[in-house]
C-alpha positions in Angstrom: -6.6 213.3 130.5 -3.7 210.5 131.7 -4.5 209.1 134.5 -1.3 207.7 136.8 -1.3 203.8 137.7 0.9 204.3 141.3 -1.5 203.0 143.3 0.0 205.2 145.9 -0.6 208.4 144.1 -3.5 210.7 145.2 -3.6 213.0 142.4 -3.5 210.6 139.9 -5.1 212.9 137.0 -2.4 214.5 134.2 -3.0 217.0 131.7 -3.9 214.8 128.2 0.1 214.4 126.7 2.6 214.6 130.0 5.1 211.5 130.4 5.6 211.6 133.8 2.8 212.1 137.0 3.2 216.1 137.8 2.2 214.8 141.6 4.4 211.4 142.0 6.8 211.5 138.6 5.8 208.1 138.3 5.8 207.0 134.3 2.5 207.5 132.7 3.2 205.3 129.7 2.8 201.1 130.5 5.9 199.5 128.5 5.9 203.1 126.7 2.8 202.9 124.9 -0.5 202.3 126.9 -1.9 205.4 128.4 -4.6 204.8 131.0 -7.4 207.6 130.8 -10.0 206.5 133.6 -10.6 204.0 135.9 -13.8 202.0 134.8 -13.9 200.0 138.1 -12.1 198.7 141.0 -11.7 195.9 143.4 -9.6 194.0 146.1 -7.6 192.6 143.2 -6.8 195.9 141.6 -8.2 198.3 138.7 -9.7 198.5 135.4 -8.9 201.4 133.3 -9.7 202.6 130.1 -7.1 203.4 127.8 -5.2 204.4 124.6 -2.2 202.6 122.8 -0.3 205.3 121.4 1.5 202.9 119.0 -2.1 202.1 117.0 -2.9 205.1 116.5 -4.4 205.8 119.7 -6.4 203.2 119.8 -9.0 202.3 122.6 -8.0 199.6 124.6 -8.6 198.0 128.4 -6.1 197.8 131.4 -6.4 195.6 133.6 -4.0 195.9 136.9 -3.7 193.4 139.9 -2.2 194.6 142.9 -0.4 191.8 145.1 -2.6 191.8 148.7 0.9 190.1 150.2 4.0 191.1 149.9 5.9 187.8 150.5 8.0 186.6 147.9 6.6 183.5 147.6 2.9 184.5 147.3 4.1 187.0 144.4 6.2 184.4 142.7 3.4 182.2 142.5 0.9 184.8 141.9 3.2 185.7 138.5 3.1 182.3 137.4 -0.3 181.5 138.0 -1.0 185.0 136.0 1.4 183.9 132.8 -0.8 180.7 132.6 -4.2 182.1 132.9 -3.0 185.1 130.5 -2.1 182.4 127.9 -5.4 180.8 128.2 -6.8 184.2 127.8 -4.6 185.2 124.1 -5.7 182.0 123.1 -9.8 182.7 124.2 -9.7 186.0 122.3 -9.0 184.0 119.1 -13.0 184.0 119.4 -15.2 186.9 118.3 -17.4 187.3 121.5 -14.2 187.2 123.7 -12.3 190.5 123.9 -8.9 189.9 122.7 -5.9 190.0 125.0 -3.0 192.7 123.7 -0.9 192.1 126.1 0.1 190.8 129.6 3.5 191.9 131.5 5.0 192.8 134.7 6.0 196.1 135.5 6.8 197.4 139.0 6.0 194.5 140.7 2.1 194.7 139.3 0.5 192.4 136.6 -1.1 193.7 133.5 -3.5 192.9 131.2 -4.1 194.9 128.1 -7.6 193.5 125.9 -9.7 195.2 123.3 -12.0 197.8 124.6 -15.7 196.6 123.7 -18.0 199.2 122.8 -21.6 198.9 124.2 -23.9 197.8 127.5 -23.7 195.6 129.6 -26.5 193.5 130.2 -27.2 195.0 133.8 -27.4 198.4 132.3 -29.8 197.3 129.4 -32.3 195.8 132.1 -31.7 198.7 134.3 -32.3 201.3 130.8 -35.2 198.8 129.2 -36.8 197.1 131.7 -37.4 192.8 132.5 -36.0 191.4 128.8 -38.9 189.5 126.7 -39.0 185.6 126.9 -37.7 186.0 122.6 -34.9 188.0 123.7 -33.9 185.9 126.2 -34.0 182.8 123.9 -32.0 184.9 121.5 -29.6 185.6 124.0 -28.9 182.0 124.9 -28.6 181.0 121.0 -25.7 183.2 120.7 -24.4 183.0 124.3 -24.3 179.0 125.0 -21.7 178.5 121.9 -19.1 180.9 123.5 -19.2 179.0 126.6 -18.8 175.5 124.5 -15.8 177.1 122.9 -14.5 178.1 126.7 -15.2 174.9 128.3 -13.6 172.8 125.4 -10.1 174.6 126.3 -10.8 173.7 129.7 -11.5 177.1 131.3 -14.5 178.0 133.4 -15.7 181.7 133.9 -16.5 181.6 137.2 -18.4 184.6 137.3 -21.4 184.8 134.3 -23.5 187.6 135.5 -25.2 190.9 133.5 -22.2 192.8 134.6 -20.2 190.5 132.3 -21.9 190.3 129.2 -21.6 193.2 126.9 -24.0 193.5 124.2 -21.9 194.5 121.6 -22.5 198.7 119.7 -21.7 197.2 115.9 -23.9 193.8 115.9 -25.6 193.5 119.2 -23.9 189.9 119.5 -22.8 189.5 123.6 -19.7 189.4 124.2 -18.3 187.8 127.8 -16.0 189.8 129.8 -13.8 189.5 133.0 -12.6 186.1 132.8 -11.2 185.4 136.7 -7.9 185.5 136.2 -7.2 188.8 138.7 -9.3 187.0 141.6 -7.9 183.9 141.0 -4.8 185.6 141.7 -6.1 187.3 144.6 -7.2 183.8 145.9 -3.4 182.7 145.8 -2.0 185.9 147.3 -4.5 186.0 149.9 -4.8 182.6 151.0 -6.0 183.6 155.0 -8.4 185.9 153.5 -12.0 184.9 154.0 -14.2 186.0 151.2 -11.9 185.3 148.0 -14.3 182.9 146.9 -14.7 183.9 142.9 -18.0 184.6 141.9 -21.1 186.8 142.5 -23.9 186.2 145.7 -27.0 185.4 143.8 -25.1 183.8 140.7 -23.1 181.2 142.2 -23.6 177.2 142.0 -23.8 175.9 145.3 -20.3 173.4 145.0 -18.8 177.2 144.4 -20.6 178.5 147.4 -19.8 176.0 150.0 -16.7 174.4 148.6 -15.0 176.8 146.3 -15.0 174.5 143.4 -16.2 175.0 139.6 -17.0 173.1 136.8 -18.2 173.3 133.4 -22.0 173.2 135.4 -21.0 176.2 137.2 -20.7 178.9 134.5 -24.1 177.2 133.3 -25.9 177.4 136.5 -24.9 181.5 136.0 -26.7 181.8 132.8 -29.2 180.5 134.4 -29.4 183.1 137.2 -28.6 185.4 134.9 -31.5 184.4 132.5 -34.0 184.6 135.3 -32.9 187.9 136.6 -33.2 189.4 132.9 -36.8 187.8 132.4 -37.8 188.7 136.5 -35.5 191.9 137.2 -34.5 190.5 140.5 -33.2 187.6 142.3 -34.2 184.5 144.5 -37.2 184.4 146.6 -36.5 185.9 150.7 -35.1 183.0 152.3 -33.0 181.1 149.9 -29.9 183.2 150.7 -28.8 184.0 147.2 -28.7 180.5 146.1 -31.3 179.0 143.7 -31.9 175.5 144.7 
């Protein structure tokens, strides 16, 4: 099945080969190569699609589209830039092994996309959701081969913002974790939707407090994440009634 990226289409699915959306004609090939097949999730910032490139083969690969909140031109021109930037950072991230690696980043139709390597496996949520509270040995494992990705982040000065189960895949071939959705889409949502209340980046019950109350990160914050992430994985759940989501 294609699957049509017009936002504004509401019968977005296309019989497996068609070139053009039978419901809003709308091209069904990004820069005529990537064909999105699902939508793996959604948010205010846009969609997540699995995909195919056409030109490898049919390869499986990630799409990744943001969706300007504001139309103004200024908001958009400085959401672009602030995506080329961050999309830079991100090609140069993937040169790692436990970072997907970034195909591709464009414009088309006034939307920004991101094309990355599609990583086969479970996320970290699903494997305590499928296995149960993870072993105090597994979660030391985990940190041994989590806590040098982040050195190799931080030392190119970028922060996650958002380290939760969601965003660790274990990984089908080696069962090495891999760290996924890098904030570059809510970033840009935090630029194009700058009256907005609630574009803080992160995850309630993951967050540092200086990201809470003041929208800041640093290096600390993406640690203070694997923290809360360790203790849900050992636990299966979250802070204590009446901290609020913040560990303290």
């Amino acid at each position: 099945m294609s699957y049509c990226l017009n936002p504004d289409c509401d019968r977005p699915q296309n019989i497996d080969k068609a070139t053009v959306c039978a419901n809003c004609g709308s091209p069904l090939l990004l820069r005529g190569r990537y064909r999105a097949l699902r939508v793996l999730g959604q948010g205010g910032f846009g969609k997540t699609f699995r995909a195919i490139d056409e030109d490898r083969l049919g390869a499986t690969c990630v799409i990744k589209q943001f969706l300007p909140q504001l139309l103004g031109t200024e908001a958009i021109n400085k959401a672009v830039e602030l995506f080329n930037q961050e999309a830079v950072r991100l090609y140069e991230l993937g040169e790692h092994s436990q970072i997907p690696t970034l195909m591709a980043y464009f414009s088309q139709d006034n939307r920004q996309y991101l094309v990355q390597e599609f990583v086969a496996g479970k996320t970290l949520q699903q494997e305590l959701e499928g296995e149960g509270p993870f072993s105090e040995a597994k979660t030391w494992k985990l940190l041994s081969d989590m806590l040098p990705v982040l050195q190799f982040v931080h030392a190119r000065n970028v922060i996650h913002r958002d380290i939760k189960p969601e965003n660790i895949i274990r990984r089908q071939t080696d069962g090495l974790p891999v760290l996924i959705d890098f904030g570059v889409a809510k970033l840009l949502q935090s630029v194009t939707s700058p009256q907005q209340s609630g574009t803080t980046i992160g995850s309630p019950g993951y967050m540092a407090m200086e990201l809470l109350t003041e929208g800041k990160v640093y290096p600390a914050s993406d640690l203070y994440g694997v923290g809360t992430t360790i203790f849900h994985l050992l636990t299966g759940g979250f802070a204590p009634p009446g901290v609020h989501q913040v560990w303290v």
